[in-house]
C-alpha positions in Angstrom: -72.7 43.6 -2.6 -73.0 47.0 -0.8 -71.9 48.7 -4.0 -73.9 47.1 -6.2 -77.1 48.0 -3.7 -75.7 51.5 -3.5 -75.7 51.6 -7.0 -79.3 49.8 -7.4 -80.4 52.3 -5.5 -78.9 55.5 -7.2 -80.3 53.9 -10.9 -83.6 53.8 -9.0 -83.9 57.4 -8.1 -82.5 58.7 -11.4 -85.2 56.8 -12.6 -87.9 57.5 -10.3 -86.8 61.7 -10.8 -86.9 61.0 -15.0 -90.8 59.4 -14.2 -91.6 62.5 -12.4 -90.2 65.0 -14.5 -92.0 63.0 -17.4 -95.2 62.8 -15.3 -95.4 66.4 -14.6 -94.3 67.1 -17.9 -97.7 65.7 -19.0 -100.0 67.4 -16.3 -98.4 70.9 -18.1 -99.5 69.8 -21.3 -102.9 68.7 -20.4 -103.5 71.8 -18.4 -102.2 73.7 -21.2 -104.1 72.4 -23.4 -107.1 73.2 -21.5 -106.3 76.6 -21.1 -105.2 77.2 -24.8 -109.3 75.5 -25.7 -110.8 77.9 -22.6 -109.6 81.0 -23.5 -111.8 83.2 -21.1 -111.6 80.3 -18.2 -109.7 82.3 -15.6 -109.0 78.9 -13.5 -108.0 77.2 -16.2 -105.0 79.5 -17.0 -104.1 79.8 -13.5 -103.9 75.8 -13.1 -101.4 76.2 -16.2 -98.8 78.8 -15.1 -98.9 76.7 -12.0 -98.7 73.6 -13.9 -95.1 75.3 -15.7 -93.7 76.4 -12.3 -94.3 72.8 -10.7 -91.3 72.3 -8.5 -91.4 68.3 -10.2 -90.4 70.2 -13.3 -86.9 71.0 -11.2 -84.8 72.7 -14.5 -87.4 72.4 -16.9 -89.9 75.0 -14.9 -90.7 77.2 -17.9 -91.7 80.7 -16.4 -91.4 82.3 -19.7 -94.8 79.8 -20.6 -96.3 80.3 -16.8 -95.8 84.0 -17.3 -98.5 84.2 -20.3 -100.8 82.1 -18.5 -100.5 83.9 -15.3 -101.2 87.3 -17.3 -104.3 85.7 -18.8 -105.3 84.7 -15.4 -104.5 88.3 -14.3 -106.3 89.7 -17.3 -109.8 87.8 -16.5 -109.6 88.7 -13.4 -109.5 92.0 -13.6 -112.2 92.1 -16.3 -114.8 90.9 -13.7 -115.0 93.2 -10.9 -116.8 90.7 -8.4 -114.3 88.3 -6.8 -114.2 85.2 -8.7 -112.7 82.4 -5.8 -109.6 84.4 -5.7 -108.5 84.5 -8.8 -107.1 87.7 -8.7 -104.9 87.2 -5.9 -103.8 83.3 -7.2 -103.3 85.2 -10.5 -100.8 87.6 -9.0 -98.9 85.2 -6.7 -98.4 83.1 -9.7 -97.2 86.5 -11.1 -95.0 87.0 -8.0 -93.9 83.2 -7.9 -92.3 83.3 -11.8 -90.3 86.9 -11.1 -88.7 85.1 -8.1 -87.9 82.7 -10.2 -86.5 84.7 -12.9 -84.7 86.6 -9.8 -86.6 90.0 -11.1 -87.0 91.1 -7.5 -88.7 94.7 -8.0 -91.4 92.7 -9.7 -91.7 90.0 -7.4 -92.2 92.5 -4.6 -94.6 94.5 -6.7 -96.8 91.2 -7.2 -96.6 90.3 -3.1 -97.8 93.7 -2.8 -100.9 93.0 -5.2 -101.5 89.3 -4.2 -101.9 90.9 -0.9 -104.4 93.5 -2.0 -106.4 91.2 -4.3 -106.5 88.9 -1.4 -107.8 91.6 0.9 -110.3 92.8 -2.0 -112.1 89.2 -2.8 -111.6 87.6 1.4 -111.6 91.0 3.7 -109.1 92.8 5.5 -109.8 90.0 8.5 -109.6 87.2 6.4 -106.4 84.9 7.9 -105.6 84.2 4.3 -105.1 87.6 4.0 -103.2 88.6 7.5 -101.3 85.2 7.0 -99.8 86.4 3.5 -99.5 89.9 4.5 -97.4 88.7 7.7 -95.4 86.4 5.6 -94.8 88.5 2.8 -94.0 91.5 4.8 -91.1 89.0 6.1 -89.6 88.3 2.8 -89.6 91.9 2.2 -87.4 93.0 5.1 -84.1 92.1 4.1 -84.8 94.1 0.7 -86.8 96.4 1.9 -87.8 97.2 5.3 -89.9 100.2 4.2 -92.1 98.1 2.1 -92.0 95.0 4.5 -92.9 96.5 7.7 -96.0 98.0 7.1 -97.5 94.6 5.9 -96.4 93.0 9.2 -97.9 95.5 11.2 -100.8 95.3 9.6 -100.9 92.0 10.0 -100.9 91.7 13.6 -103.3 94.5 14.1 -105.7 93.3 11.6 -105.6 89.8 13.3 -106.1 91.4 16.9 -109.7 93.3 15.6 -110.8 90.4 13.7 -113.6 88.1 15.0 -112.5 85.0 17.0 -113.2 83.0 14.1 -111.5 84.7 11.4 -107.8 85.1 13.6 -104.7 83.1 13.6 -104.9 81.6 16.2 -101.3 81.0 16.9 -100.1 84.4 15.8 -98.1 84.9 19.4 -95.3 82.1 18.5 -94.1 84.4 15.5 -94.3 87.8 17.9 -90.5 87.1 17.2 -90.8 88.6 12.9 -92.7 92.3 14.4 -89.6 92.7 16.6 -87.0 91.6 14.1 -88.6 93.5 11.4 -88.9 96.4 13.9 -85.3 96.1 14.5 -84.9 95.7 10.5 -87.0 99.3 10.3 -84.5 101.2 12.6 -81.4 100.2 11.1 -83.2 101.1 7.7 -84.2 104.5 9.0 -80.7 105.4 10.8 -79.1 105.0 7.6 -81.6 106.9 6.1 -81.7 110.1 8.5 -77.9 109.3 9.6 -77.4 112.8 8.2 -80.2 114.6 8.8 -80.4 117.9 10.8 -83.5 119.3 12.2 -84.4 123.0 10.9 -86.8 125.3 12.8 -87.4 128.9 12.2 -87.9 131.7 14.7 -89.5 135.0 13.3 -88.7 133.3 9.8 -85.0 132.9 10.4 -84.0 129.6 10.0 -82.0 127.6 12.8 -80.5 124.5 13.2 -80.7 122.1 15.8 -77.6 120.6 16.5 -77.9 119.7 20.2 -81.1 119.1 22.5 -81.1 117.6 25.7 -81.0 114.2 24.4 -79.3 114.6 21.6 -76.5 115.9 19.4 -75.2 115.8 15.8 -72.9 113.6 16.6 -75.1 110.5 16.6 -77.9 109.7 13.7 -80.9 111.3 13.9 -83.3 108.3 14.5 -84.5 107.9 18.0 -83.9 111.7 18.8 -87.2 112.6 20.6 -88.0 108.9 22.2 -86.2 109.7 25.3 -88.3 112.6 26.1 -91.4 110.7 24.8 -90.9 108.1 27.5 -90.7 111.1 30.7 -93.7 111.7 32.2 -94.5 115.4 32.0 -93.3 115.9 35.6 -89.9 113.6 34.7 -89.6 116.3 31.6 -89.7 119.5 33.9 -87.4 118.1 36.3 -84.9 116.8 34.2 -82.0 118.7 32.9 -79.8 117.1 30.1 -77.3 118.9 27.9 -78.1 122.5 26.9 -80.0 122.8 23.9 -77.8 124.5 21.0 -78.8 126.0 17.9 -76.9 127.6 14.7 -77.7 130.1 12.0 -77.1 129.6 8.7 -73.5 131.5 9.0 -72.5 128.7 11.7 -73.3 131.3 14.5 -74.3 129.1 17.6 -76.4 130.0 20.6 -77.0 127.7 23.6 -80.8 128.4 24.7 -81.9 129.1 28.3 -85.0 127.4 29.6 -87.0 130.4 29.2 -86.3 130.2 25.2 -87.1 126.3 24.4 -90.5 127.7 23.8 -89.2 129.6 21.0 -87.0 127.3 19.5 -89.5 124.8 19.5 -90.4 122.2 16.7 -93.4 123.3 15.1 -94.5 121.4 11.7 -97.9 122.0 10.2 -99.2 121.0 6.7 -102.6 120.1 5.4 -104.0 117.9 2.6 -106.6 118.9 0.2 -109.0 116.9 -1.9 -109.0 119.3 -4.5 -105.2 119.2 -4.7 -104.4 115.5 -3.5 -100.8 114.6 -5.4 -99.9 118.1 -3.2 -99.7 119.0 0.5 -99.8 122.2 2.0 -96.8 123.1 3.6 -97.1 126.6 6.0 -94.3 128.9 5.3 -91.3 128.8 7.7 -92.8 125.3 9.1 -89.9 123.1 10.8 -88.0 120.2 8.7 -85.3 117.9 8.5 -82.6 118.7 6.0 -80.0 116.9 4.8 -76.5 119.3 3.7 -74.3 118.6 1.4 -71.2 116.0 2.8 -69.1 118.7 2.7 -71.5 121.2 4.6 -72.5 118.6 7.2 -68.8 117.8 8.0 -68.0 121.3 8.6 -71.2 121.8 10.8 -69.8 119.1 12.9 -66.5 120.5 13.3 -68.0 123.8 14.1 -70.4 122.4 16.5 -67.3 121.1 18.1 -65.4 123.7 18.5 -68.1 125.7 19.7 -68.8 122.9 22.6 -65.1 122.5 23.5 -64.8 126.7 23.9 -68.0 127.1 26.5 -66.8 124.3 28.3 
């Protein structure tokens, strides 16, 4: 008797999943037949993409169908520059929605990035809608994309903390958790990044290298470098000590500088931006940098580097 409930019950569902694939089947057709006799009906071709991409569908999503729809959606949208009850950003999540589906991510992230912006456009930069997608968005990106991800969270939050008391999430706090993870996420993206990066000054227009300050050394990634200083208070700063600051030419010639020379070896970085000239910036001549040698170069630096510390020890 068990079995045959058991079984009952598994015919049952089968047949309840059949009436709802068959059900939604028919919602698609009717809202694509709407949006097929309403050509210019923005709505109307947003309500069908989202009609093909209904999870009841389960295999039979068609995203090839939702993407034509979505684009006509997209299209509209576009074509009328006041905001139309979001259609522009439903338009593009229902973009962003079919490449995750399809597993395209570049252009699923491209799409988050625009629902985001059309959101922002037709609701406001306070909106919640707006901060709330940014914030989770942001978060799907991090994994990926930290780079991308992490400036939407911040945003986020900061957005949320300016915006009027009735316009904020008003439980933002319980997911203070995502700013640190994705800060976390940011560092480890940027160590990578810079993990073989070497500061380059100049002094009279000879270039130098920084390979040890009194923090820091070319032994360890260049992320994080100048925070400990950062953190002293000026007094903390004069008082404290550290390892000597070393520098090398260009012919691995290295120089430990005195107190009296920090001045000198300083980092000093200037550039400007133009209107006139915006895709370029302005770069002074012997301005400091970060530059990143060849494998081969950057292992002998290091082994120079230590050879040099081991022989003023």
């Amino acid at each position: 008797m068990i079995c045959v409930a058991m079984l009952c019950c598994a015919m049952a569902t089968v047949v309840n999943a059949q009436n709802t694939v068959e059900e939604a089947m028919k919602e698609l057709e009717s809202k694509a037949k709407l949006a097929d006799q309403n050509p210019t009906n923005g709505k109307m071709q947003y309500e069908a993409a989202a009609a093909c991409m209904s999870d009841a569908l389960g295999e039979k999503r068609d995203y090839d169908r939702a993407l034509t729809y979505a684009n006509r959606a997209l299209k509209i949208a576009q074509e009328h520059p006041a905001p139309q009850d979001t259609l522009k950003g439903l338009s593009c999540y229902a973009l962003m929605m079919i490449y995750m589906g399809k597993q395209s991510w570049d252009n699923a992230f491209d799409f988050m990035e625009m629902t985001v912006d059309a959101f922002q456009e037709e609701l406001g930069r306070f909106d919640p809608v707006t901060n709330g997608t940014k914030l989770l968005y942001g978060y799907m990106m991090m994994s990926a994309n930290p780079f991308r991800g992490f400036p939407m969270i911040q945003d986020a939050f900061n957005n949320n903390e300016m915006a009027q008391q009735n316009k904020r999430i008003d439980n933002i706090l319980q997911v203070g958790i995502v700013q640190e993870l994705a800060l976390e996420m940011l560092i480890a993206a940027h160590t990578r990044k810079y993990y073989h990066g070497v500061p380059r000054i100049y002094v009279d227009c000879q270039p130098y290298y920084i390979v040890q300050t009194r923090d820091w050394n070319i032994e360890r990634p260049l992320v994080g470098w100048m925070v400990p200083h950062m953190l002293r208070s000026k007094a903390e700063n004069d008082a404290y000590e550290g390892d000597p600051t070393i520098v090398c030419d260009e012919y691995f010639n290295f120089k430990v500088v005195s107190g009296e020379e920090r001045e000198k070896y300083a980092m000093n970085f200037t550039f400007k931006h133009f209107l006139k000239n915006p895709r370029h910036l302005e770069v002074e001549d012997c301005s400091a940098g970060i530059i990143f040698p060849q494998p081969a170069n950057y292992d002998k630096l290091l082994t120079k580097f230590r050879e040099f510390k081991n022989s003023i020890k």
